[in-house]
C-alpha positions as CSV (number, residue, x, y, z in Angstrom):
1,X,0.0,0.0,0.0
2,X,2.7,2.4,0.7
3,X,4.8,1.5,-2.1
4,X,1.2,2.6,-4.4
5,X,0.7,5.8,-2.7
6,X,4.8,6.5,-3.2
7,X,4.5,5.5,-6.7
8,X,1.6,7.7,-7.5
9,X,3.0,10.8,-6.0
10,X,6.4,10.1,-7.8
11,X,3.9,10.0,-11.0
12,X,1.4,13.0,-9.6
13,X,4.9,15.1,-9.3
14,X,6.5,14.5,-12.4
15,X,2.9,15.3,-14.1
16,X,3.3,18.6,-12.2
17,X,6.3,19.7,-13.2
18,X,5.8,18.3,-16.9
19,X,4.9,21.1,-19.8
20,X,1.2,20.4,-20.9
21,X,-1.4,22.2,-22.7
22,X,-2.0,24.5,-19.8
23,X,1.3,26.4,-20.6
24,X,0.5,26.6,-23.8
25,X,-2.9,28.3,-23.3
26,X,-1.5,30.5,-20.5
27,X,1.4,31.3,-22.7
28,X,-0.2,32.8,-25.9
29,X,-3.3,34.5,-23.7
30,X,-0.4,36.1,-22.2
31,X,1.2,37.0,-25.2
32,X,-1.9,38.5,-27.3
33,X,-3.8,39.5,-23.9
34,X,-0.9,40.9,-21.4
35,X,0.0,39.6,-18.2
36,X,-3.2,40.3,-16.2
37,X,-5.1,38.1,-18.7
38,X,-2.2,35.3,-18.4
39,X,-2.7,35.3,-14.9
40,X,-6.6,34.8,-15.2
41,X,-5.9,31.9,-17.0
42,X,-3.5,30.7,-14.4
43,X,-6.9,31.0,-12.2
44,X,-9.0,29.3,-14.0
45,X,-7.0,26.6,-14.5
46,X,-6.0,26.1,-11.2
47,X,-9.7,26.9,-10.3
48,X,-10.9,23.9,-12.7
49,X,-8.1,21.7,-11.2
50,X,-9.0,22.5,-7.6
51,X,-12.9,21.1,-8.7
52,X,-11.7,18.0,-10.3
53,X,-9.3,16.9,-7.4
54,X,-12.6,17.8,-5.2
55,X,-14.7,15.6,-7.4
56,X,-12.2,12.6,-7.4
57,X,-11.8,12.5,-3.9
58,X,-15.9,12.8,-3.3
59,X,-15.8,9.2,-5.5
60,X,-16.8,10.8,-9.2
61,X,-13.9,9.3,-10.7
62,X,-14.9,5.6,-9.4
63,X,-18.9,6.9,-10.6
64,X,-17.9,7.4,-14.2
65,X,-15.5,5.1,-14.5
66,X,-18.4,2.2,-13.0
67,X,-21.0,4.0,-15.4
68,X,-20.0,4.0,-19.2
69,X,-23.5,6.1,-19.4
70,X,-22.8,8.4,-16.9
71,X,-18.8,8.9,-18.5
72,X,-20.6,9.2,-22.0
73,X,-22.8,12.3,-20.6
74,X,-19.6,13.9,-19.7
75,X,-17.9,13.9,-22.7
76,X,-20.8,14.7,-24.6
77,X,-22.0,18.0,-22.0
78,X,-18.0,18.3,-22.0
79,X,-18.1,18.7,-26.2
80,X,-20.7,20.7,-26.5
81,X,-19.3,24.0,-24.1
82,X,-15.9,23.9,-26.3
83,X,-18.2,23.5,-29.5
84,X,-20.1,26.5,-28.3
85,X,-16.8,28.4,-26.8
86,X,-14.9,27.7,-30.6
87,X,-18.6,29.2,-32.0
88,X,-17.9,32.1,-30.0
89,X,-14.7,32.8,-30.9
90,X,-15.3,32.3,-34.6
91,X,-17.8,35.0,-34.1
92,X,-16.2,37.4,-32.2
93,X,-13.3,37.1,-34.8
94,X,-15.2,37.5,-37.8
95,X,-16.9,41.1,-35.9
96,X,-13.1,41.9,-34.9
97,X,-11.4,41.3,-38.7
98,X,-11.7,43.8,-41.3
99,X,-13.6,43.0,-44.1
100,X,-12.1,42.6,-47.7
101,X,-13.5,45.8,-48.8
102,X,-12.4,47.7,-46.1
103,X,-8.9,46.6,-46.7
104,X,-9.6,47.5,-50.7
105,X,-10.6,51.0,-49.3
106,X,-8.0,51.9,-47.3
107,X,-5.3,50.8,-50.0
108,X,-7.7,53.5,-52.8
109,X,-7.5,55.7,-50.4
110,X,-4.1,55.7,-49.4
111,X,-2.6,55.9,-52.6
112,X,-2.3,52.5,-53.1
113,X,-2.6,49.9,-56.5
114,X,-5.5,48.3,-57.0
């Protein structure tokens, strides 16, 4: 028994310390967003972390991993919020880009070939 718990914080550590998807995100909203944003990301992350270690230990790991129906309903409410966040950023890029004719405009304007 010790030996497991041993083992799985040796794993649980190296996990840790290991560069992940998280530094990525936290990364470029720093980079495009500034620092503040970066370190809202850092907070939800760690916020969404805090949850799921919460959940574990409360027995929702053994649930879904006892219930292929319940685990199914997971991934499925878990697909539909990033379909609807990528939605929303679609959107809110195509309102932030400049449309072609805009661009064509500015280049008339400015003394630019057509």
């Amino acid at each position: 028994m010790l030996t497991q718990l041993a083992a799985a914080l040796g794993v649980l550590g190296l996990l840790t310390v290991v560069p992940g998807p998280d530094l990525a995100i936290v990364t470029r909203r720093a980079v495009v967003a500034g620092p503040r944003d970066g370190l809202r990301t850092v907070g939800g992350i760690a916020s969404g972390l805090l949850v799921w270690g919460a959940l574990t230990v409360a027995g929702l790991a053994a649930v879904l991993a006892a219930s292929p129906v319940a685990y199914l309903v997971l991934k499925l409410l878990g697909a539909g919020y990033l379909v609807f966040l990528g939605v929303r950023t679609l959107r809110q890029h195509r309102r932030a880009a400049p449309s072609a004719t805009e661009t064509d405009t500015h280049a008339h304007t400015a003394g630019g070939s057509p």
